[in-house]
C-alpha positions in Angstrom: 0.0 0.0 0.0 1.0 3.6 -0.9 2.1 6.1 1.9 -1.3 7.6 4.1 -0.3 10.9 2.7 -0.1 9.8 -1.3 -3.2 8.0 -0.4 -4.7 11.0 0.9 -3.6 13.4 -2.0 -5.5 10.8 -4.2 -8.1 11.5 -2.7 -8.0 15.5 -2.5 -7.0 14.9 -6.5 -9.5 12.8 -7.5 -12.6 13.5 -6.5 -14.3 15.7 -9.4 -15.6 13.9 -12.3 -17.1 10.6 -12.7 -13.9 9.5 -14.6 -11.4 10.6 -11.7 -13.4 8.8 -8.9 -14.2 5.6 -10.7 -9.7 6.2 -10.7 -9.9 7.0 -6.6 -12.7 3.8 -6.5 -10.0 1.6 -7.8 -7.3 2.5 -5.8 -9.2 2.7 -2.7 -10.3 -0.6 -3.2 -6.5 -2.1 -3.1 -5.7 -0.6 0.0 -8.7 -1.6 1.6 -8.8 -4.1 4.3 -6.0 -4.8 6.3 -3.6 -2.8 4.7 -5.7 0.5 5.7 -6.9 -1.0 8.9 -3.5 -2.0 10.1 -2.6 2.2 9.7 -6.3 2.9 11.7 -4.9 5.0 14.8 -3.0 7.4 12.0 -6.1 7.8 10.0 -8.2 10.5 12.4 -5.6 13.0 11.8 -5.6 12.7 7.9 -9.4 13.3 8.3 -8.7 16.9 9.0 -7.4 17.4 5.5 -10.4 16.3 4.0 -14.0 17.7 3.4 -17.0 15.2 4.3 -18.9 17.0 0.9 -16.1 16.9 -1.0 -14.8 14.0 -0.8 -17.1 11.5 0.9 -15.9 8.5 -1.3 -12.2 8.5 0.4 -13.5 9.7 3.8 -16.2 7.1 4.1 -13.1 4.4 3.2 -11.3 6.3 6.1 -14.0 6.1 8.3 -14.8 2.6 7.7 -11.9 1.5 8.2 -11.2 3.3 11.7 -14.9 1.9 13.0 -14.2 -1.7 12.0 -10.7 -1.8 13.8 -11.9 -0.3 17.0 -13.5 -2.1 19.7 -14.5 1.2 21.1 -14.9 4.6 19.5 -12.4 5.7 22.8 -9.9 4.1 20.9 -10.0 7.2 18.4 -11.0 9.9 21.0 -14.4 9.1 21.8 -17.2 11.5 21.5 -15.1 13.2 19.0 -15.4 10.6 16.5 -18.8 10.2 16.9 -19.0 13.8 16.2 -17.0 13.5 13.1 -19.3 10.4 11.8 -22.2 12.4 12.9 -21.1 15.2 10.9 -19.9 13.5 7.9 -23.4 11.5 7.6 -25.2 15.5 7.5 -23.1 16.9 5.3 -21.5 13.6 2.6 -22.7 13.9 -1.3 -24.9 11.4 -2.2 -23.3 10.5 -5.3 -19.9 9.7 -3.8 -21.0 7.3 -0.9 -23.8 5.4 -2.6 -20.5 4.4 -4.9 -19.4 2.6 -1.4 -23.1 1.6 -0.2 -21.7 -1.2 2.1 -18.9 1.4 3.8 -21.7 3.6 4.3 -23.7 1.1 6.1 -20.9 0.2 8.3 -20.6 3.6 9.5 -24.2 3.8 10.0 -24.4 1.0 12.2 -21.2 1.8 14.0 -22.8 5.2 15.1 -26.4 3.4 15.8 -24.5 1.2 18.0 -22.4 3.8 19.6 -25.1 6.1 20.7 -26.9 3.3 22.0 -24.1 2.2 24.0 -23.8 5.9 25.7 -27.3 5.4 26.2 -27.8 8.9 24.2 -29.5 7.4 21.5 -31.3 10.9 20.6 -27.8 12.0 19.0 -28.1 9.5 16.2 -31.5 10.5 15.1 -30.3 13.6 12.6 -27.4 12.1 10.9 -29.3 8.8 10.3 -32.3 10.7 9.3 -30.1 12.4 6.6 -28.2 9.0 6.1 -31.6 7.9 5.2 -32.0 10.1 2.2 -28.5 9.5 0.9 -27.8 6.3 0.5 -31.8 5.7 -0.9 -31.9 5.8 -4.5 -35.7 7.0 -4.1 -38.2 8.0 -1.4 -39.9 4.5 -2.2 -37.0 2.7 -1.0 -36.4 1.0 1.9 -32.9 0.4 3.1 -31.1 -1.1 6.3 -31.0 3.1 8.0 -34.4 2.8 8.1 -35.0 0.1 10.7 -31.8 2.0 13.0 -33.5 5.4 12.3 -36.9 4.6 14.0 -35.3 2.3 16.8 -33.6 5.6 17.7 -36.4 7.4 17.6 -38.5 4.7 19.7 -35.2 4.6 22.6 -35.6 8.4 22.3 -38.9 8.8 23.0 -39.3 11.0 19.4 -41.9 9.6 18.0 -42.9 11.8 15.8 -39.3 12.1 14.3 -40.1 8.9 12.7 -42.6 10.1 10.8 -40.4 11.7 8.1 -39.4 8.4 7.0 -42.8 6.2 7.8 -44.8 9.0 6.0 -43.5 7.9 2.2 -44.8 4.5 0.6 -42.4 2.2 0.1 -42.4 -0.1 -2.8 -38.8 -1.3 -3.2 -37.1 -3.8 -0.5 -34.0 -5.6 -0.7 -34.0 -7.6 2.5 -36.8 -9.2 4.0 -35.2 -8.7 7.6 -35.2 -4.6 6.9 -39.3 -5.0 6.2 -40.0 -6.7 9.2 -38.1 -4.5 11.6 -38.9 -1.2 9.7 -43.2 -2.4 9.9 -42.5 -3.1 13.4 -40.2 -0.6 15.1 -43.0 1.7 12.5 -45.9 0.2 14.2 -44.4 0.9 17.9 -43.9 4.2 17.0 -47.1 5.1 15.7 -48.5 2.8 18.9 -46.4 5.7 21.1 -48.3 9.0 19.1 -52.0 6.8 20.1 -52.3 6.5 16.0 -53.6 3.1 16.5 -55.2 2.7 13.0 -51.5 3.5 11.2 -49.7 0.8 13.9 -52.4 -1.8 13.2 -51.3 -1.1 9.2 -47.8 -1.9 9.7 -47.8 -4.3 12.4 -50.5 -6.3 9.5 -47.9 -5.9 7.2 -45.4 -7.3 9.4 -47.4 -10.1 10.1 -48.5 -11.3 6.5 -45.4 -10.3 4.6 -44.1 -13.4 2.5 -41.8 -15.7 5.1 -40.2 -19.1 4.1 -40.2 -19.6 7.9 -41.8 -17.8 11.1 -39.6 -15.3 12.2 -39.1 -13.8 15.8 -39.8 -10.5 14.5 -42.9 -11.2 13.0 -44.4 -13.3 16.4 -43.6 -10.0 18.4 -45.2 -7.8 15.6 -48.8 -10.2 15.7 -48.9 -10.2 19.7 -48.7 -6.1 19.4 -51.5 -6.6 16.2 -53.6 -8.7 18.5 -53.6 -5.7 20.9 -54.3 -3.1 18.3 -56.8 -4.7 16.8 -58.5 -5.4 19.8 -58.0 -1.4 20.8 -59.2 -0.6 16.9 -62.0 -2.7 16.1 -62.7 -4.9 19.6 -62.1 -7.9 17.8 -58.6 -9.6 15.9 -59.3 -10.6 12.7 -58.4 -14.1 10.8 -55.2 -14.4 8.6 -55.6 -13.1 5.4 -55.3 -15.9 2.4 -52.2 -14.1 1.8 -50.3 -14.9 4.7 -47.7 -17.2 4.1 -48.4 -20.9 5.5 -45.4 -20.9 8.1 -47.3 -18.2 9.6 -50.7 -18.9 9.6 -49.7 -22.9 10.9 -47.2 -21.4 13.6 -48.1 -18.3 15.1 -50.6 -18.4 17.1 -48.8 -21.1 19.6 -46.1 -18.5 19.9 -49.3 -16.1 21.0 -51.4 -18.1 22.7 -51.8 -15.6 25.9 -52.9 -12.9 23.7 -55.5 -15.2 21.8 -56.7 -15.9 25.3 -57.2 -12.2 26.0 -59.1 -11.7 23.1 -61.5 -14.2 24.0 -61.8 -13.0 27.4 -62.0 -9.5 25.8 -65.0 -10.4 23.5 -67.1 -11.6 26.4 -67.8 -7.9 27.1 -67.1 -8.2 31.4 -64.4 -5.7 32.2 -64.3 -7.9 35.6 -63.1 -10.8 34.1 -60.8 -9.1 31.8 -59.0 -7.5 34.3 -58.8 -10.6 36.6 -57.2 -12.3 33.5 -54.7 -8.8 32.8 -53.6 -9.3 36.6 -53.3 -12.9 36.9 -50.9 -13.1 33.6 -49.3 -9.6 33.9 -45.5 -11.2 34.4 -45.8 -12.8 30.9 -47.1 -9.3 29.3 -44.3 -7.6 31.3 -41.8 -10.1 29.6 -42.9 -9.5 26.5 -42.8 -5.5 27.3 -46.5 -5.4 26.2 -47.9 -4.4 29.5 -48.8 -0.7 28.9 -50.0 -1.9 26.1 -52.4 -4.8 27.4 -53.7 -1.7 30.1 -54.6 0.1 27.1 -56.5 -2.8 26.0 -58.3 -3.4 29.3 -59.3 0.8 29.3 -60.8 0.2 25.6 -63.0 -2.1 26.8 -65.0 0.8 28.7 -65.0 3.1 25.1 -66.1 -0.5 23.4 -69.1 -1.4 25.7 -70.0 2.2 25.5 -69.8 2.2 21.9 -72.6 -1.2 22.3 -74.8 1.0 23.8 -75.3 3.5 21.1 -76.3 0.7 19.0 -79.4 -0.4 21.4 -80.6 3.1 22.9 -81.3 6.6 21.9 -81.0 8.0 25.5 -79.8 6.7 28.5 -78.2 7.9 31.8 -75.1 7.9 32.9 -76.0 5.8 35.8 -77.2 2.6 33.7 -74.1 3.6 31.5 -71.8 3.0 34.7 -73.6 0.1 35.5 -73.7 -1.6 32.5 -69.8 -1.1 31.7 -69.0 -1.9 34.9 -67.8 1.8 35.9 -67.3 2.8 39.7 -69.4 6.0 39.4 -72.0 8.0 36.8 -68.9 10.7 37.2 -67.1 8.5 35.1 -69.0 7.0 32.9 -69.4 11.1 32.4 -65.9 11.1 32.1 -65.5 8.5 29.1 -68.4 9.4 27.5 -67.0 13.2 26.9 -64.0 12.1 26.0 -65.3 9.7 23.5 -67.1 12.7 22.0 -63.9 14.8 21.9 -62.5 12.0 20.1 -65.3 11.8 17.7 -65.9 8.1 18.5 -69.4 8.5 19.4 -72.4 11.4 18.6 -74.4 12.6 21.7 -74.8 15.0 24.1 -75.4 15.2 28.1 -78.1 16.6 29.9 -76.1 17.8 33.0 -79.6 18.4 35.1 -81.0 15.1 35.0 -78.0 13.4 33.9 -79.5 11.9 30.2 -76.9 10.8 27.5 -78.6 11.2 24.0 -76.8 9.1 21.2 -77.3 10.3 17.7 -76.0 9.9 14.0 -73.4 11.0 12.5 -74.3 14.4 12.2 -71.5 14.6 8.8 -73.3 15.6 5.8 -69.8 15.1 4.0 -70.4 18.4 1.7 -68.1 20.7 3.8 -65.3 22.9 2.1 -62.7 20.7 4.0 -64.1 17.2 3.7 -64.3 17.5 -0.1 -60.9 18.8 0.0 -59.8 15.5 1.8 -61.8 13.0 -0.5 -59.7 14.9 -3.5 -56.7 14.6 -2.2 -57.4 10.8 -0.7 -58.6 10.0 -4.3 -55.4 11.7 -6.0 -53.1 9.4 -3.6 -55.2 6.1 -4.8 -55.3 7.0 -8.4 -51.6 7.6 -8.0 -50.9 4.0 -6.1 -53.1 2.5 -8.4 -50.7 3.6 -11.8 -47.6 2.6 -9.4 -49.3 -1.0 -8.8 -50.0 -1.6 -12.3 -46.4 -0.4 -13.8 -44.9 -3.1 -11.0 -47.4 -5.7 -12.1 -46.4 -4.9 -16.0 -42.6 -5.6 -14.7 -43.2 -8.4 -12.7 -45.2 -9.7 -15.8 -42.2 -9.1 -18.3 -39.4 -10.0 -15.9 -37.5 -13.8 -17.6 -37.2 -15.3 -13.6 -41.0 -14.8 -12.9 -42.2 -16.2 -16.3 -39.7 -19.4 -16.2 -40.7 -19.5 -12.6 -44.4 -19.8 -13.5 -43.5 -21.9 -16.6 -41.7 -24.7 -14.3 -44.8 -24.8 -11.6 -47.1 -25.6 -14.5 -44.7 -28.5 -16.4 -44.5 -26.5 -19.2 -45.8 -23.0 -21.0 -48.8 -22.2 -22.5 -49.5 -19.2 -24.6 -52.3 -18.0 -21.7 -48.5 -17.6 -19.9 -48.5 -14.2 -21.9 -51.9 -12.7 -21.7 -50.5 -10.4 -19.4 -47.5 -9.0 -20.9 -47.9 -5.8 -21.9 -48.2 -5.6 -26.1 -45.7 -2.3 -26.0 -43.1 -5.0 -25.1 -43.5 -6.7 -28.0 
């Protein structure tokens, strides 16, 4: 290997065109491993001489090779470093590092793992955030920053930092493994903000994503979707026929508490619910789904109320104690209110003689703002529907999926075709 400092004035020289870093690539790439690695210690000094925006593609070879030789980041200064990885994430160019995707990774991780180590994990969540949208060739793609960006964000307590990333739709997935954690470190987060509808989206998706096996990830995601659902719509709903086999045969032994609280949770007796709660609250506490199984048991209140409406058109709050099993008509008060805040039911209180009226949705859907929101909701499924149906064209063009197809059957038949797109042709 050359001298750090030629190797270094390669690198000031020859990062400008295309042409001059495919050159830098190429000698980078012979003085990778342990060559560079066995010169780590010397290699924070050199850093000084170059720019992170500049010249990401030798930095990030720098940087690489300093993280994977250290046991510790103490071993090049500590918090420093991490400052420089930090600030070389923010500020790298996207072209340059996504030329060295794996390097990139590394560092990634190495600063994930750092910050979780200090147990400051809220200092990783803007360079990863920005690492995000570097190394990603599109907003639809999902890569491995993804799934350490919003576990950051969960340690942290920032929920709705993960939003920037769980907000776009994601149609492109290398790894199976960066799905699963992304839909379920997604559907935690989203659990945390009390957007119940969104986590019970992802944590499905987690759940019936294609799997060769059952995964630990995916069990963990269906006992938090057995909770949701039960939270969402008082009841957990069968497999889908798309769910793979290995799942639907296998999970529901790895979740057979939480199929026991549903059916205790569909008999309607908050009495007997929370008897069941108490009596297993060690395995929910293992599983770190406690707060989350309370949250089911305080549903149960909004749910029974939500029964009522069904049967009477007034009521007061005394029966509506009584019948959900509340202490007081103060709080059945209580939860009623706030289940009209929350738009969840439509009625009003009498406070003189303590009546609850129910009534229908008084939503005549003709408002400025709710046609606004059909509009824009029918833009974003006319949009999802053109992206659907150009992946379905590829996937019907693409030689793997036709032989694939052709082998299952014995041989091909012309009907193979039908749905290839003529322009191809």
């Amino acid at each position: 290997m050359e001298s750090l400092e030629a190797l270094v004035a390669h690198i000031q020289g020859l990062s400008g065109s295309p042409e001059e870093l495919a050159h830098l690539h190429s000698l980078l790439k012979q003085a990778d491993g342990e060559p560079l690695r066995a010169h780590a210690a010397a290699l924070v000094p050199f850093l000084a001489h170059l720019s992170p925006e500049t010249h990401s593609l030798g930095y990030i070879y720098l940087l690489d090779a300093c993280a994977a030789s250290a046991s510790n980041l103490s071993d090049f200064g500590g918090g420093d470093f991490l400052v420089t990885i930090a600030g070389f994430l923010t500020a790298c160019s996207a072209d340059q590092i996504r030329l060295a995707p794996d390097k990139f990774l590394h560092v990634c991780k190495v600063l994930k793992d750092q910050v979780m180590q200090l147990n400051m994990p809220i200092r990783g969540i803007a360079p990863l955030r920005a690492a995000v949208r570097k190394i990603q060739s599109s907003p639809e793609q999902l890569t491995p920053v993804h799934a350490d960006y919003l576990l950051l964000c969960l340690l942290a307590k920032q929920y709705k930092a993960g939003l920037s990333v769980l907000e776009d739709d994601i149609f492109e997935v290398d790894q199976p493994k960066d799905l699963f954690l992304y839909c379920y470190y997604g559907g935690m987060i989203y659990i945390g903000l009390k957007k119940f509808p969104k986590a019970l989206e992802l944590l499905h998706n987690a759940v019936t994503a294609p799997m060769s096996t059952l995964n630990a990830i995916a069990v963990e995601a269906y006992k938090k979707y057995i909770l949701v659902s039960l939270i969402v719509n008082g009841q957990v709903p069968s497999f889908p026929k798309y769910t793979s086999i290995s799942a639907q045969r296998s999970m529901k032994n790895h979740a057979q508490i939480y199929f026991e609280l549903s059916t205790s949770y569909s008999n309607g007796r908050y009495t007997d619910l929370e008897t069941f709660v108490e009596s297993n609250s060690a395995a929910f506490q293992s599983d770190n789904n406690l707060g989350l199984v309370k949250q089911v048991l305080s549903s149960m209140y909004k749910r029974n109320i939500q029964r009522l409406t069904q049967t009477y058109l007034t009521l007061s709050l005394e029966d509506i104690a009584r019948s959900v099993q509340l202490e007081t008509p103060e709080d059945a008060e209580m939860h009623v209110l706030r289940m009209i805040e929350d738009g969840e039911i439509h009625a009003t209180i009498n406070q003189k003689d303590g009546m609850v009226s129910f009534h229908e949705d008084p939503e005549q859907y003709k408002s400025v703002e709710m046609v606004e929101h059909i509009d824009s909701s029918i833009q974003r499924l006319t949009a999802l529907s053109k992206k659907l149906a150009s992946i379905d064209e590829n996937m019907s063009c693409d030689p793997s999926y036709l032989l694939k197809t052709g082998r299952d059957r014995g041989r091909f038949d012309y009907d193979d075709f039908d749905s290839v797109p003529h322009k191809y042709f």
